[in-house]
C-alpha positions in Angstrom: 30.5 41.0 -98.5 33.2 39.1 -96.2 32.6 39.2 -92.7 35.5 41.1 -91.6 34.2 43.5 -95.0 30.8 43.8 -92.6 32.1 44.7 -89.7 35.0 47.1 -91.1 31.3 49.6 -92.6 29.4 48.6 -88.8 32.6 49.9 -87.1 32.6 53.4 -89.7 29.2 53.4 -89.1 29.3 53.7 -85.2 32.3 56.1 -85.0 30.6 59.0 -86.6 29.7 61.3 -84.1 25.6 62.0 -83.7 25.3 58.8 -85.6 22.7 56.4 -84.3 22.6 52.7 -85.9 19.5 50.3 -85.5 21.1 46.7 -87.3 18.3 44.1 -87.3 19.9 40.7 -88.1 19.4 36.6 -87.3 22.3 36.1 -85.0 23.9 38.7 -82.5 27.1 40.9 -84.0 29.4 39.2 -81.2 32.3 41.3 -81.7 33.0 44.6 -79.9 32.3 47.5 -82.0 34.4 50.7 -81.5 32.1 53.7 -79.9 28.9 51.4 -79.9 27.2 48.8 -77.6 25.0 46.2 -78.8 22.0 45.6 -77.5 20.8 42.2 -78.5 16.6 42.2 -78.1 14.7 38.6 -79.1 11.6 38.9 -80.7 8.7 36.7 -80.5 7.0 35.6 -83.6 3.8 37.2 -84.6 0.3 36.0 -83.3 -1.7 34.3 -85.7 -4.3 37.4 -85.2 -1.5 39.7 -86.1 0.0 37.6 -88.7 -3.3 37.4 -90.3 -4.0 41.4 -90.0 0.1 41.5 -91.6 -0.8 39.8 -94.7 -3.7 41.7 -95.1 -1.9 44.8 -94.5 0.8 44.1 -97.3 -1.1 42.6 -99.8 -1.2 44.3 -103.3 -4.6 44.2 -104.0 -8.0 44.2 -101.9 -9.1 41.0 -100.0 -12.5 40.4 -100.6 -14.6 38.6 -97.7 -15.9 36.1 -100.2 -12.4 33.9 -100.1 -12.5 33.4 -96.8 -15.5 31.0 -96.3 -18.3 32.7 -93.6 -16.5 36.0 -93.6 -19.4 37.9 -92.5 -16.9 41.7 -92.1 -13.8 42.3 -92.1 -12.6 41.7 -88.4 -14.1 38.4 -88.9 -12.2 37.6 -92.1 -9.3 38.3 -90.3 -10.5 36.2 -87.4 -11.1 33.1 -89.7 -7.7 34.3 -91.8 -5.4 33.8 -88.5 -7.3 29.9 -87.9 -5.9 29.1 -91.7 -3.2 26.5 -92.2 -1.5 29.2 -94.7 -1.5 31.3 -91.9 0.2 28.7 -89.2 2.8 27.8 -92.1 3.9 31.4 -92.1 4.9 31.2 -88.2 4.4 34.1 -87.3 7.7 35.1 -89.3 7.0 38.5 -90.9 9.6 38.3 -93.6 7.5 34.9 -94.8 4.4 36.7 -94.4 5.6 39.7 -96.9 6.8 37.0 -99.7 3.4 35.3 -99.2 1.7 38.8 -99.5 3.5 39.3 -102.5 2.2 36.3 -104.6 -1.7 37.4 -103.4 -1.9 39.7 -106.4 -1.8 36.6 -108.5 -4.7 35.0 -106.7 -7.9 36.0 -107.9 -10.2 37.2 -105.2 
């Protein structure tokens, strides 16, 4: 879709009445949109706590404490989780921690 295409749907989007739109994207809109404001708000990237507790949110199967090493419960798995390299590669970005959550079920535990 052309960028004039995009912003042709965002501007039917905004002039309904009672409609409410939440866009989420990389860079701001930066054209004014008929009947709407836009409100651009940065967002920080993930801890590496809450990148850690992410990944184990999404993954598709169980992590087991045995593949972390030490993992004594599960708060401290996720302690030792958020001190991994995988983890710091992920930067806090939570679109690359759902891809790497993703290829977890072909890890065995």
């Amino acid at each position: 879709v052309g960028h004039d295409a995009f912003l042709a749907l965002l501007t039917a989007l905004v002039s309904a009445p009672r409609m409410r739109t939440l866009l989420t994207a990389v860079a701001p809109v930066g054209q004014p949109l008929q009947g709407a404001a836009e409100k651009v708000v940065e967002l920080l990237p993930l801890s590496p706590q809450n990148t850690a507790r992410l990944l184990c949110r999404l993954s598709p199967r169980a992590l087991v404490l045995s593949e972390i090493e030490g993992a004594t419960s599960g708060a401290d798995f996720v302690r030792r989780l958020a001190r991994h390299p995988a983890v710091a590669a992920l930067r806090g970005n939570p679109s690359l921690v759902k891809s790497a959550a993703l290829r977890l079920v072909d890890l065995d535990g």
